[in-house]
C-alpha positions as CSV (number, residue, x, y, z in Angstrom):
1,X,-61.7,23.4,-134.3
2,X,-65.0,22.6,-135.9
3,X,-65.5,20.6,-138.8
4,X,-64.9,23.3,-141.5
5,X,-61.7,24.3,-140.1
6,X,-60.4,21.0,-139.3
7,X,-61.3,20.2,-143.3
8,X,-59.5,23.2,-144.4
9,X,-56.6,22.1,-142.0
10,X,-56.8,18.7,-143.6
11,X,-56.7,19.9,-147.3
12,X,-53.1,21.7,-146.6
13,X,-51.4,19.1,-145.0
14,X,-52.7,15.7,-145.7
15,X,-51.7,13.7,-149.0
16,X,-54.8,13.0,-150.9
17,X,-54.3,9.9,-151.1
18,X,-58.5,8.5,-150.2
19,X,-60.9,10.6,-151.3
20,X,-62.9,12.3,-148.4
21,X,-66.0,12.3,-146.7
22,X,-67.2,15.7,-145.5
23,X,-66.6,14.6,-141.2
24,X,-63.9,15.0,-139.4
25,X,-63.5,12.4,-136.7
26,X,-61.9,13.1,-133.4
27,X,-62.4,10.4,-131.3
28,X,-62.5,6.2,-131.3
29,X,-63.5,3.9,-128.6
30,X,-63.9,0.3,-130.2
31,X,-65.6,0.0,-132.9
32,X,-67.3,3.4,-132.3
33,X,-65.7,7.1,-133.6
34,X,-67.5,10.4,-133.3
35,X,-66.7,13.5,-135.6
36,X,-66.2,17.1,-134.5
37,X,-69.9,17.6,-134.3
38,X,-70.6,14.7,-132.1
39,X,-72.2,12.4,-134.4
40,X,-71.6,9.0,-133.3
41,X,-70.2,6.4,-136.1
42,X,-69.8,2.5,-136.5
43,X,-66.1,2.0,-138.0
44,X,-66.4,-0.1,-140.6
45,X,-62.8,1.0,-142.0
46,X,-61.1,-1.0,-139.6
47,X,-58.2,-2.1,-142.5
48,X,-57.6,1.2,-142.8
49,X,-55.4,2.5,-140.1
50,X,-56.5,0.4,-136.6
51,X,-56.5,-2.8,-137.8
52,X,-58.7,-4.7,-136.2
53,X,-58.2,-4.0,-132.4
54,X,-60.2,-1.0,-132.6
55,X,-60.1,2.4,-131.4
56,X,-58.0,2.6,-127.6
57,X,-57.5,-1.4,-126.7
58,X,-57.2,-1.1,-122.8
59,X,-54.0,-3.9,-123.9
60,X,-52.9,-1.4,-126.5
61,X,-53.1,1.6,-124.3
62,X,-52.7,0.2,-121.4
């Protein structure tokens, strides 16, 4: 999906509970995360839903 359909998706079924930036992110390694597009991303929102491992912790997924 690209980032308007994933959006659209995300409208219908999340709670709106945080308001919304306009990205859609698909993928986290570490402190990095990239959205639909490809755009690279520093997490800074680590409280948020990963803690503070980061995104795929070779001991997490291991």
């Amino acid at each position: 999906m690209d980032t308007k359909q994933l959006l659209a998706w995300a409208a219908q079924y999340h709670t709106p509970n945080y308001s919304r930036a306009p990205i859609c992110l698909v993928r986290g390694d570490g402190v990095r995360v990239w959205d639909s597009d490809g755009k690279e991303y520093l997490d800074f929102g680590a409280g948020l839903a990963v803690a503070s491992l980061g995104h795929c912790h070779p001991r997490v997924t291991g």
